[in-house]
RODREN-606415 format. One record per atom (N, C-alpha, C): residue in three letters; x, y, z; residue number from 1; atom name. Coordinates in steps of 0.05 Angstrom, whole numbers, plus 5000, padded with zeros to 4 digits. Atoms other than C-alpha are relative to their C-alpha. Example, Ala and Ser with C-alpha at 12.3 -4.5 7.8 and 13.67 -1.06 7.14 Angstrom:
ALA	5018	4976	5000	1	N
ALA	5246	4910	5156	1	CA
ALA	5018	5024	5000	1	C
SER	4984	4976	4999	2	N
SER	5273	4979	5143	2	CA
SER	4985	5022	5014	2	C
END
This chain:
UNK	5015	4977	4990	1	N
UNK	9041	2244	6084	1	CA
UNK	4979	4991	5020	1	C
UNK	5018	5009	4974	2	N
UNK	8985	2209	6122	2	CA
UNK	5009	4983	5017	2	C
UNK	4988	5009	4980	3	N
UNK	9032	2169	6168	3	CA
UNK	5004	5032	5015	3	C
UNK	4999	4980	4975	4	N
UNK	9046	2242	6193	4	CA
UNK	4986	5012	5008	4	C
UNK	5022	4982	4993	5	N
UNK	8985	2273	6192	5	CA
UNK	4988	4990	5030	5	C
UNK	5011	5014	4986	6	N
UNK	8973	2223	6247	6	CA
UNK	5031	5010	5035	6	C
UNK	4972	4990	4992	7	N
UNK	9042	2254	6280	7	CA
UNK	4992	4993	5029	7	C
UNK	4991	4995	4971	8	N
UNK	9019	2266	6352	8	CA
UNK	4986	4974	5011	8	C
UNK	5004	5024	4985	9	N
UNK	8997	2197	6363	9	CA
UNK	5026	4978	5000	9	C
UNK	4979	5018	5014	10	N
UNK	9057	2174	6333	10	CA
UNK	5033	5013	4997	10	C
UNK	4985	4992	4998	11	N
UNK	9106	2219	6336	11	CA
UNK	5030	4994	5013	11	C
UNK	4973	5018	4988	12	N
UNK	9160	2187	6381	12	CA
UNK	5009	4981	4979	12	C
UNK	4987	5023	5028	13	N
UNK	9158	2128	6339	13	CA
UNK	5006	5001	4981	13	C
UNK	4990	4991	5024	14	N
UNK	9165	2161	6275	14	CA
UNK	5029	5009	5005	14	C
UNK	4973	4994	4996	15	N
UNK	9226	2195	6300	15	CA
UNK	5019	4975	5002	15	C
UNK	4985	5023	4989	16	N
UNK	9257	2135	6327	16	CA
UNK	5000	4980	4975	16	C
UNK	4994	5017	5027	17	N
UNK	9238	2097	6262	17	CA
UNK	5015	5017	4984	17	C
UNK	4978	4978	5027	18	N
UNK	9281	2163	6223	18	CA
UNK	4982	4997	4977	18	C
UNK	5014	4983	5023	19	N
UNK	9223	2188	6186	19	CA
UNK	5017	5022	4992	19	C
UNK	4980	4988	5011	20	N
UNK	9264	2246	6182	20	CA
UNK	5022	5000	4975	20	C
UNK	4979	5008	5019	21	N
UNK	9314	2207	6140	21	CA
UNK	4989	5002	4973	21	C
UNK	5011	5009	5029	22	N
UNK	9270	2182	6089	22	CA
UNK	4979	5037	4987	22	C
UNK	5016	4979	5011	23	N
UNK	9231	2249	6089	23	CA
UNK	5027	5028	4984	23	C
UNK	4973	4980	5005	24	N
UNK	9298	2283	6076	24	CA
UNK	5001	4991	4969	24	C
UNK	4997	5016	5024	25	N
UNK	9313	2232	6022	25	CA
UNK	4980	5004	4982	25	C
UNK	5024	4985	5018	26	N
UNK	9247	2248	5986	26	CA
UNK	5004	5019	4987	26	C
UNK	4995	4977	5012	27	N
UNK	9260	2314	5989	27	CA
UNK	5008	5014	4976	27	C
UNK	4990	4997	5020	28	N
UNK	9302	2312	5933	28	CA
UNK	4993	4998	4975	28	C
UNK	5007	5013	5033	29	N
UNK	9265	2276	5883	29	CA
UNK	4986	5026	4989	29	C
UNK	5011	4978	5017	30	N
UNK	9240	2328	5835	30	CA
UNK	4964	4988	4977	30	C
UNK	5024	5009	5003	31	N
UNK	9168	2306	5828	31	CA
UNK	4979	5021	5013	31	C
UNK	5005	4973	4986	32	N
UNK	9123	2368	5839	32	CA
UNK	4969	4981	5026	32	C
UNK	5021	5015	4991	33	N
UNK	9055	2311	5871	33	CA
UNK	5030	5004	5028	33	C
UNK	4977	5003	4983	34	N
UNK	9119	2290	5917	34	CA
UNK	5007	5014	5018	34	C
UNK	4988	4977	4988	35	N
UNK	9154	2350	5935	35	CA
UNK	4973	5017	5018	35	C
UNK	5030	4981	4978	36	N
UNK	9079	2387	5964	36	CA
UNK	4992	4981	5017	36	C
UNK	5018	5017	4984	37	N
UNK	9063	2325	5999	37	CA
UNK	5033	4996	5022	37	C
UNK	4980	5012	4975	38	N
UNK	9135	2315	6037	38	CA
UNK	5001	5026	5011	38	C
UNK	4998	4974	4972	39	N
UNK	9133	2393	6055	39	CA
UNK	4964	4998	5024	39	C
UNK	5023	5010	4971	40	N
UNK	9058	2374	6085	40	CA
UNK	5008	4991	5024	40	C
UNK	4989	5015	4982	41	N
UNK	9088	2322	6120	41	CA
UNK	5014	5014	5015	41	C
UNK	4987	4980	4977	42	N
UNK	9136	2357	6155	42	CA
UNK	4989	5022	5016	42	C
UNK	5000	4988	4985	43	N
UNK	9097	2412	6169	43	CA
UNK	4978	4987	5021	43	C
UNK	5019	5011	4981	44	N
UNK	9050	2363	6199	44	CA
UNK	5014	4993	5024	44	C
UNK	4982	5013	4978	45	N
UNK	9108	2336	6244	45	CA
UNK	5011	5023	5020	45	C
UNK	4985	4973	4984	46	N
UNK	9129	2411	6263	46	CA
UNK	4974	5006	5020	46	C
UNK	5020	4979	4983	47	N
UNK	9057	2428	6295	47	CA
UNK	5008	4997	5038	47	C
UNK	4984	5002	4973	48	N
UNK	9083	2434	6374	48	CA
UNK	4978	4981	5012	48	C
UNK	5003	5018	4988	49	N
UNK	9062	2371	6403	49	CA
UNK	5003	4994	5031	49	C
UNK	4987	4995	4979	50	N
UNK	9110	2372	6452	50	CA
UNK	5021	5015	4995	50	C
UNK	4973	4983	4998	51	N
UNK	9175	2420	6459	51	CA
UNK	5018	4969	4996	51	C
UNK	4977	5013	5006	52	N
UNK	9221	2359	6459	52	CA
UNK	5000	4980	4976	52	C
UNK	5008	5024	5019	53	N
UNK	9189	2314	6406	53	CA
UNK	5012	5016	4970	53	C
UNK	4992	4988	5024	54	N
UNK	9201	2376	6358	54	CA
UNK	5016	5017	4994	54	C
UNK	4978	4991	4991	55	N
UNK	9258	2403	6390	55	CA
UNK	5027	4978	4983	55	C
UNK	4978	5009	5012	56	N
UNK	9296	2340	6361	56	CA
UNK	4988	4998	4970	56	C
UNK	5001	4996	5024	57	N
UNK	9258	2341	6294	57	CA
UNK	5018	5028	4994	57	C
UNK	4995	4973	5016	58	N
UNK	9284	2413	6282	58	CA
UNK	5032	4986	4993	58	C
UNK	4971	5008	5001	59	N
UNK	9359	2378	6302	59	CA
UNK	5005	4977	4979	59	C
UNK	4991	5022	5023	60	N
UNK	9346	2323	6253	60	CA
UNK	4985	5000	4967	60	C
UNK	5009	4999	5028	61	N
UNK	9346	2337	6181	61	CA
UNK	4975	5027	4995	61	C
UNK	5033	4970	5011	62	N
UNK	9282	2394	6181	62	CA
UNK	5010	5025	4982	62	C
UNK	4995	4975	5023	63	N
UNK	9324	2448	6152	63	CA
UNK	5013	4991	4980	63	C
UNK	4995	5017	5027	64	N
UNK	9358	2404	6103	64	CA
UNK	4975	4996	4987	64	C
UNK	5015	5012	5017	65	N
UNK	9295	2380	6081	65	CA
UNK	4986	5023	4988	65	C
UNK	5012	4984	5001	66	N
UNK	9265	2445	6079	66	CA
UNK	5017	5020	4979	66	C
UNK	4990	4984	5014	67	N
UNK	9320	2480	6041	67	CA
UNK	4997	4983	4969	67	C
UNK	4992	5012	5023	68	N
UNK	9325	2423	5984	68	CA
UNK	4962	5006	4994	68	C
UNK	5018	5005	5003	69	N
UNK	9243	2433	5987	69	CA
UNK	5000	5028	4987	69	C
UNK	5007	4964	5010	70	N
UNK	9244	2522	5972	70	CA
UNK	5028	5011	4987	70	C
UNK	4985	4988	5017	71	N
UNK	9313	2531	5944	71	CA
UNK	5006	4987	4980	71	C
UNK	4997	5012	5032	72	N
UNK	9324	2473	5903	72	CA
UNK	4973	4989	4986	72	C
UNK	5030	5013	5017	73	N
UNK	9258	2459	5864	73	CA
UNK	5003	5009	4973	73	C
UNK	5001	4997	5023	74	N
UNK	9268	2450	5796	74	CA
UNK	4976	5008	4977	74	C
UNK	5021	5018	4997	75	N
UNK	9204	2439	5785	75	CA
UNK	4979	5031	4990	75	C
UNK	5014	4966	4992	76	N
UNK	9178	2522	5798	76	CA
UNK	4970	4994	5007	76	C
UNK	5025	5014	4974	77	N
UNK	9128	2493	5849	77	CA
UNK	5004	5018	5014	77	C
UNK	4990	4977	4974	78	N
UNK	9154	2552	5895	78	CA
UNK	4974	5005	5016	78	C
UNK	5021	4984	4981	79	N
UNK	9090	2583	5919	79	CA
UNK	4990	4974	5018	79	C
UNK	5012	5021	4980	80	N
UNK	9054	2520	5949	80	CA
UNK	5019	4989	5022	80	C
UNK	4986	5013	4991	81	N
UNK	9111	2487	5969	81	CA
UNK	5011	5023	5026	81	C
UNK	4989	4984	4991	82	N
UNK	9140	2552	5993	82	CA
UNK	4979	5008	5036	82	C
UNK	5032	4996	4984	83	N
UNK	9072	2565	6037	83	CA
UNK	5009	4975	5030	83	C
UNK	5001	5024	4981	84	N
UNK	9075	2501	6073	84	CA
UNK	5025	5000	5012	84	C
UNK	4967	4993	4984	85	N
UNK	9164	2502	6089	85	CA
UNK	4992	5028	5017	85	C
UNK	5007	4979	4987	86	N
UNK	9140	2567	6110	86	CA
UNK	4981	5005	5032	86	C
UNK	5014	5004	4974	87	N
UNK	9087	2548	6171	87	CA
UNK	5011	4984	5012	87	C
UNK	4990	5020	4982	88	N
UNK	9130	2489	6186	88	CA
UNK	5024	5016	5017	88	C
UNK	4979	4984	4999	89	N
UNK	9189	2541	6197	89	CA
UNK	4993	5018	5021	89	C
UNK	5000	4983	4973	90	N
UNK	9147	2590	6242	90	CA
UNK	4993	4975	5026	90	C
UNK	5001	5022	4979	91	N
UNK	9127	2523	6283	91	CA
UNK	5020	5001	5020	91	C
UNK	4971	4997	4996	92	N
UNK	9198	2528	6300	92	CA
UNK	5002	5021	5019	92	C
UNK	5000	4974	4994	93	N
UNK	9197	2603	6314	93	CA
UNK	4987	5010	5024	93	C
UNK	5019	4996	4985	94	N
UNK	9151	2601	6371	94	CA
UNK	5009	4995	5032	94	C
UNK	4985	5005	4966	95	N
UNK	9189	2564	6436	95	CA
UNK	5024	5014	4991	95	C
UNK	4970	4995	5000	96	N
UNK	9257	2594	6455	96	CA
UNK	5018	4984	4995	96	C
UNK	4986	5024	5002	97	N
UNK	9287	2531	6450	97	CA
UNK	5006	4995	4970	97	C
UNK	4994	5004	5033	98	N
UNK	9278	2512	6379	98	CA
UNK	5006	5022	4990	98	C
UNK	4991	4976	5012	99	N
UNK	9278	2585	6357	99	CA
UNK	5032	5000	5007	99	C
UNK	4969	4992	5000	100	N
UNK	9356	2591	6384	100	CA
UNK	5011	4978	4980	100	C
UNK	4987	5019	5009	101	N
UNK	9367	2524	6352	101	CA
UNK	4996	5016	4969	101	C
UNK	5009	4999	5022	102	N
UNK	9333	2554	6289	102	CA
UNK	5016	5021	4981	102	C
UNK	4980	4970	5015	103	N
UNK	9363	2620	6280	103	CA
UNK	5032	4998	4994	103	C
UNK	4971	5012	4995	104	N
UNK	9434	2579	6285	104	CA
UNK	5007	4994	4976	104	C
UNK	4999	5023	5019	105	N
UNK	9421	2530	6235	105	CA
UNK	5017	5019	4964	105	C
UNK	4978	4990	5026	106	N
UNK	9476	2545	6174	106	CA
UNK	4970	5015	4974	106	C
UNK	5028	4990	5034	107	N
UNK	9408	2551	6112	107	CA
UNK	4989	5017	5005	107	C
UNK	5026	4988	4988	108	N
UNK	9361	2585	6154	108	CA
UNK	5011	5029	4986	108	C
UNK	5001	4976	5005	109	N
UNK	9385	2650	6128	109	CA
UNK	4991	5000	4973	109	C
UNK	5005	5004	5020	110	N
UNK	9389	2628	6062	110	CA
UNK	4966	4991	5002	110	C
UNK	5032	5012	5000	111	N
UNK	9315	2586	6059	111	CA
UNK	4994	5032	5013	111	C
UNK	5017	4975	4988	112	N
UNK	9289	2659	6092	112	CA
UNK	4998	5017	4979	112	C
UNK	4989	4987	5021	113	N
UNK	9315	2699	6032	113	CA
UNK	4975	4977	4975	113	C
UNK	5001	5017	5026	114	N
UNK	9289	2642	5984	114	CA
UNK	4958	5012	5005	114	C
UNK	5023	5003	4992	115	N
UNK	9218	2654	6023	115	CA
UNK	4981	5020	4988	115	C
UNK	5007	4980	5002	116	N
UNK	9220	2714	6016	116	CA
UNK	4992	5025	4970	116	C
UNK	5007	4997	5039	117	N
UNK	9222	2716	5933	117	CA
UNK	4966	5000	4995	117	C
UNK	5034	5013	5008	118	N
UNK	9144	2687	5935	118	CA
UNK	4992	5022	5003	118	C
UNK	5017	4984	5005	119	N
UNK	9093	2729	5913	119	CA
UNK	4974	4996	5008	119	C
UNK	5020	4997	4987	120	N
UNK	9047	2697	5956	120	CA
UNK	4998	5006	5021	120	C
UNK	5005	4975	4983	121	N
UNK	9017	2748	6003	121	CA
UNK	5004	4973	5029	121	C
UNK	4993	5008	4978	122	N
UNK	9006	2688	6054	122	CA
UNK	5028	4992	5010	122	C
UNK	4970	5007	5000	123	N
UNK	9076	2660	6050	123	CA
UNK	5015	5018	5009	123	C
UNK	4976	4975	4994	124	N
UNK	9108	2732	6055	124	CA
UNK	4990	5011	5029	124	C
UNK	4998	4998	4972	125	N
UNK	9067	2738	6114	125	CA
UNK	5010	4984	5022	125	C
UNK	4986	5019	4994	126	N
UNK	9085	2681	6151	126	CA
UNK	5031	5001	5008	126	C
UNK	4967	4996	4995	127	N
UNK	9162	2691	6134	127	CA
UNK	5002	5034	5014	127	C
UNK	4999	4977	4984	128	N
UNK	9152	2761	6165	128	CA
UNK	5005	4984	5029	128	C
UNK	5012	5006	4970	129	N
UNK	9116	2733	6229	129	CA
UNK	5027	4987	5011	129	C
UNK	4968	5014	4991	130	N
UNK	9189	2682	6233	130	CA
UNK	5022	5021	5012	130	C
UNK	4970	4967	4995	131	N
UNK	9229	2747	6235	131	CA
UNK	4986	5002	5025	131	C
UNK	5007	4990	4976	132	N
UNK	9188	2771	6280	132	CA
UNK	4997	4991	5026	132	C
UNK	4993	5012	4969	133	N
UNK	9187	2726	6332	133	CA
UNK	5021	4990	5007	133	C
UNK	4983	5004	4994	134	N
UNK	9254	2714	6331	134	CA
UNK	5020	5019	5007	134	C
UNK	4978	4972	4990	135	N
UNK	9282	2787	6338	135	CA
UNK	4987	5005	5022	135	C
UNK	5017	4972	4977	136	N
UNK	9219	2802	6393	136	CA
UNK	5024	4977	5027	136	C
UNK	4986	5018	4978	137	N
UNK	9268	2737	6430	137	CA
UNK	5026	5018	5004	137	C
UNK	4971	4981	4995	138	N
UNK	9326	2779	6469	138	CA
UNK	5024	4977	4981	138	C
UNK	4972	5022	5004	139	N
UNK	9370	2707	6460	139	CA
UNK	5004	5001	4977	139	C
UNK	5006	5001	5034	140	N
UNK	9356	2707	6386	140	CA
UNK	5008	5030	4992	140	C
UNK	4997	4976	5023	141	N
UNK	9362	2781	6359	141	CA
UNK	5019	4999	4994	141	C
UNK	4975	4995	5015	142	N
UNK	9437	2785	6364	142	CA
UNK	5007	4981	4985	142	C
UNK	4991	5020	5015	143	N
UNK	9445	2723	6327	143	CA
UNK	4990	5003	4970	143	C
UNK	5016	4985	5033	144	N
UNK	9391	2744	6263	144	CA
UNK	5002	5024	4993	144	C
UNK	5002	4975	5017	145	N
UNK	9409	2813	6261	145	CA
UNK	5034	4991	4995	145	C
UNK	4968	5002	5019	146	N
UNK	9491	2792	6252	146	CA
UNK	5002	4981	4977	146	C
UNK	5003	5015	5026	147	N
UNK	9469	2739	6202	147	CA
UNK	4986	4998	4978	147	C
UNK	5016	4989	5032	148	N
UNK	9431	2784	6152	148	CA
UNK	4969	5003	5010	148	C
UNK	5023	4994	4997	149	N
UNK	9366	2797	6193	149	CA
UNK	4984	5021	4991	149	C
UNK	5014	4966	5013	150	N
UNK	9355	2875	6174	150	CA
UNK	4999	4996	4968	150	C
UNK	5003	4989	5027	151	N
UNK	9368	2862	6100	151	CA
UNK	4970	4984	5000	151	C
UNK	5021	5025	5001	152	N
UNK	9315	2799	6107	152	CA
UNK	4976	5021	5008	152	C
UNK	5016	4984	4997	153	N
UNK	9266	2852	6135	153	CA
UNK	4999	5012	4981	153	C
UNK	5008	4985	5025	154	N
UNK	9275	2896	6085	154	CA
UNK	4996	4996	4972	154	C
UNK	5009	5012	5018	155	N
UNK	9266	2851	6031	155	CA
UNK	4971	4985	5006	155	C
UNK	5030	4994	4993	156	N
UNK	9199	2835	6058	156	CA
UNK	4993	5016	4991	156	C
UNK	5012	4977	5002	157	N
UNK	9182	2901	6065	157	CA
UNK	4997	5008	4969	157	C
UNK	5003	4995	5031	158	N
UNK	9200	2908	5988	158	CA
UNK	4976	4989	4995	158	C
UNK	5026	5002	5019	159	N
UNK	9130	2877	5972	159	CA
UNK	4986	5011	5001	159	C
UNK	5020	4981	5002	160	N
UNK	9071	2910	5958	160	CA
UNK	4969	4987	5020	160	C
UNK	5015	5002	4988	161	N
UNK	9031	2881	6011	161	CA
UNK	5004	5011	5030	161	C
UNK	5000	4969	4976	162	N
UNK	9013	2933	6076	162	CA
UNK	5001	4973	5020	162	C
UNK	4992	5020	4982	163	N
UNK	9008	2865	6115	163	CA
UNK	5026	4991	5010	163	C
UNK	4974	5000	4990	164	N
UNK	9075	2848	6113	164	CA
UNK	5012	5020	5005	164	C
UNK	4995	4974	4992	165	N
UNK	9099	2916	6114	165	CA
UNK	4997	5003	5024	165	C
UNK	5002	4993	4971	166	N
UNK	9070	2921	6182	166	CA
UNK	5010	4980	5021	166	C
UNK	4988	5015	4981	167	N
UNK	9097	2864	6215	167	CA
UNK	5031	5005	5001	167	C
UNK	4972	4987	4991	168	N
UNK	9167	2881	6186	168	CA
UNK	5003	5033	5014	168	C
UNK	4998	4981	4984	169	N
UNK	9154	2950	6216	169	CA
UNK	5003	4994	5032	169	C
UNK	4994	5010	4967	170	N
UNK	9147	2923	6279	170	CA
UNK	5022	4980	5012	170	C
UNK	4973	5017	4990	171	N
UNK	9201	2876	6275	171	CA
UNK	5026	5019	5002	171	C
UNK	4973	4976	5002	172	N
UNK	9248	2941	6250	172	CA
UNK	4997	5007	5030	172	C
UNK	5005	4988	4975	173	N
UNK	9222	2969	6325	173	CA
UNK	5013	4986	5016	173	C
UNK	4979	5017	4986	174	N
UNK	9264	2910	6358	174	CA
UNK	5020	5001	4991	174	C
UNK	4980	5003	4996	175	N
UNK	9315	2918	6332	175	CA
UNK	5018	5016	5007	175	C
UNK	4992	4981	4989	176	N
UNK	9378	2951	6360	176	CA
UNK	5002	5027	4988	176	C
UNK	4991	4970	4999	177	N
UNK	9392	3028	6363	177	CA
UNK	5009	5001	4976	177	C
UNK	4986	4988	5017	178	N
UNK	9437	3026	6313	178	CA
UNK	5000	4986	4971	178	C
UNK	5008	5015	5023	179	N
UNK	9405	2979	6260	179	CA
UNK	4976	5012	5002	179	C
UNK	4977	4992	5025	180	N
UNK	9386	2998	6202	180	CA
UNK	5015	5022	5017	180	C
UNK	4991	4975	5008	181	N
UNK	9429	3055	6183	181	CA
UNK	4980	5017	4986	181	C
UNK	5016	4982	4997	182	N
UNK	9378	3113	6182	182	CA
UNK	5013	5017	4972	182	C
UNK	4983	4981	5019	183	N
UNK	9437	3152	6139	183	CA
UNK	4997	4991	4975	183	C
UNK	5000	5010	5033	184	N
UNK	9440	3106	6077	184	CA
UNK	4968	5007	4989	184	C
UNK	5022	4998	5026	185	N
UNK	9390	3125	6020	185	CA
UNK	4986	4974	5000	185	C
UNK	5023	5023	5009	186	N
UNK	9371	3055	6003	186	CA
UNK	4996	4989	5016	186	C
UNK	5025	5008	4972	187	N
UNK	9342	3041	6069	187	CA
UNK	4984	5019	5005	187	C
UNK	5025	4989	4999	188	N
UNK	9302	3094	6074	188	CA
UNK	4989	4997	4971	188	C
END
């Protein structure tokens, strides 16, 4: 964790040494000290530095590490852990670049869904804000609304906080004409 905290002085060389690898490899261990301190780390490595430094973190290992960090946790560490995968994730969400890479990535739907279980208000905002800056991207919408973006909104919206509520409202406003279906019952 504090080799990355130190990221943007170091950043190249961590890559090039395949922090990534070993932070991947961590990931796994089911140690809850562990598991909150390798999702730090990462999200320390996600803060935008540069577009290309975290352009190839996103391509190496980040959503692997990130899914074995919020879907597999034995551990029911969820909220903290979930919090932190969660800011490293909109990090992501922010250039066009990584966001197309992001919204691609095979987990990312799943880990969004997993995010979106937490009952913490910051966390559920956060995984909003991801939606949302990835549907307000033209290149991006058609890719997150054909790979389960509208339900992911509306499972947001299922919580009882007016915060998220309003960002998925405004993400529902991007999206196309004909998403949702207005007709079905259990979307309205």
């Amino acid at each position: 964790k504090e080799v990355c905290i130190e990221a943007p002085l170091h950043l190249a060389t961590l890559l090039k040494q395949d922090i990534m690898s070993i932070i991947f490899k961590l990931s796994k261990i089911e140690i809850a000290p562990l598991k909150l301190n390798i999702a730090q780390a990462l999200f320390s490595l996600t803060k935008p530095y540069d577009e290309v430094s975290t352009a190839k973190l996103l391509k190496w290992d980040a959503i692997d590490t990130i899914f074995w960090l919020t879907v597999h946790d034995a551990l029911k560490l969820y909220d903290p852990i979930k919090r932190v995968c969660a800011r490293a994730l909109m990090n992501f969400s922010v250039t066009k670049a990584e966001a197309l890479v992001l919204v691609q990535e095979d987990r990312f739907i799943t880990i969004m869904q997993e995010l979106a279980k937490s009952v913490n208000e910051d966390c559920l905002v956060i995984t909003a804000t991801i939606v949302y800056n990835l549907i307000s991207m033209d290149e991006c919408r058609p890719t997150l609304v054909k790979r389960g973006g509208i339900p992911l909104i509306f499972q947001l919206a299922a919580s009882n906080y007016e915060s998220v509520r309003h960002i998925c409202s405004a993400s529902l406003h991007m999206a196309p004409d004909d998403m949702p279906d207005l007709e079905d019952e259990e979307t309205l």
